[in-house]
N, C-alpha and C positions, 0 to 999 in steps of 0.2 A: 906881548900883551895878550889878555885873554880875552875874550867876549862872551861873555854868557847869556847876553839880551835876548830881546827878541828881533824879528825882520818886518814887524807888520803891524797894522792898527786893531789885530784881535785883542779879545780882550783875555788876560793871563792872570795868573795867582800868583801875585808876589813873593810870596814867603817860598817858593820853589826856586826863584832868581836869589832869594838872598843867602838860602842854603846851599847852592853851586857856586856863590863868589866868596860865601863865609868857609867855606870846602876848602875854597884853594888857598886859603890864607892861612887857615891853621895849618893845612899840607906843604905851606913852605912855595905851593907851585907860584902865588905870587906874594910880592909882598906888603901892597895894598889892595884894598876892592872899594867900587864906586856902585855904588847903588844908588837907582833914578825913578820913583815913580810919581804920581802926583803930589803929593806932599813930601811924600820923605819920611812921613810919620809911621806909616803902616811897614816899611822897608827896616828904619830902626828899632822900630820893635821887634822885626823876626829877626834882627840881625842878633843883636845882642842878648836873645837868648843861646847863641853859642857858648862855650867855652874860648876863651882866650880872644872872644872879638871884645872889641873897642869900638862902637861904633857910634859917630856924631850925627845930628843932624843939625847943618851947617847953614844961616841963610846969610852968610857973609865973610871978606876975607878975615876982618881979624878974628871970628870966632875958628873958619878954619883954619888959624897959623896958632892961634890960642891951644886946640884942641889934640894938634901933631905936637908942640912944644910940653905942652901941659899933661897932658891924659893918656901921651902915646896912643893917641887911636890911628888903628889900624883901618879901619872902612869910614869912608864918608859916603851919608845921605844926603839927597839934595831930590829938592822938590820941585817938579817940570811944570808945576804949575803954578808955586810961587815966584821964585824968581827967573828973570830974564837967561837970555842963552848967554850974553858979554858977563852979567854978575856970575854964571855958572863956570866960563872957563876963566875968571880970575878966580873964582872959590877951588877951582880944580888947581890951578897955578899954586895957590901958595898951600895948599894938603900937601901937593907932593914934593914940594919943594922946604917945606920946610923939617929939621929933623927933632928926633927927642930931646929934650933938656938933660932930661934925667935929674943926678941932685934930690933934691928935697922932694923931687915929685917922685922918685922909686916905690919911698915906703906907703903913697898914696895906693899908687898902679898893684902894687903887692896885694891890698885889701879887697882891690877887687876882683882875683884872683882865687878860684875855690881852693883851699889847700885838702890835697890827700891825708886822709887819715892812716896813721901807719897801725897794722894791728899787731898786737905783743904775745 
């Protein structure tokens, strides 16, 4: 497990924490990332302008089992100030526990996906 959080009630720039966990995911070093800030909203937005993140913002379990089964995302948000700590580690529970479907959802996950242009 990685941790790329912080250790303290300073106040920090989010989009720095999503680009060291969106880092290690497209590098393979992990194979999900959780990101946690007050909402969740400001965290999915920087997340997902990477390339190859997938990232949810989750305010419950079956949206997160929906979102691994469904979307293959890879990072869940989750907002410390919406919901509780018990809703947060069953939203954590079934992210990581649940896996990709695949199937019908491939040619979805493909679209969102930039493709390289090849030049001739």
């Amino acid at each position: 497990m990685l941790d790329f959080g912080t250790d303290g009630p300073a106040s920090v720039d989010y989009p720095d924490f999503a680009q060291a966990v969106c880092g290690a995911v497209r590098e393979r070093s992990a194979d999900l990332g959780i990101l946690v800030c007050g909402t969740g909203i400001g965290m999915s937005i920087a997340a997902n302008r990477f390339p190859e993140i997938r990232c949810a913002l989750v305010h419950d379990v079956t949206t997160a089992r929906l979102t691994r089964a469904h979307n293959d995302a890879n990072v869940l948000a989750l907002g410390a100030r919406i919901i509780g700590e018990e809703v947060a580690l069953d939203i954590l529970g079934a992210f990581l526990s649940t896996p990709y479907e695949g199937g019908r959802h491939d040619r979805r996950i493909a679209k969102l996906n930039p493709q390289t242009e090849t030049q001739e």
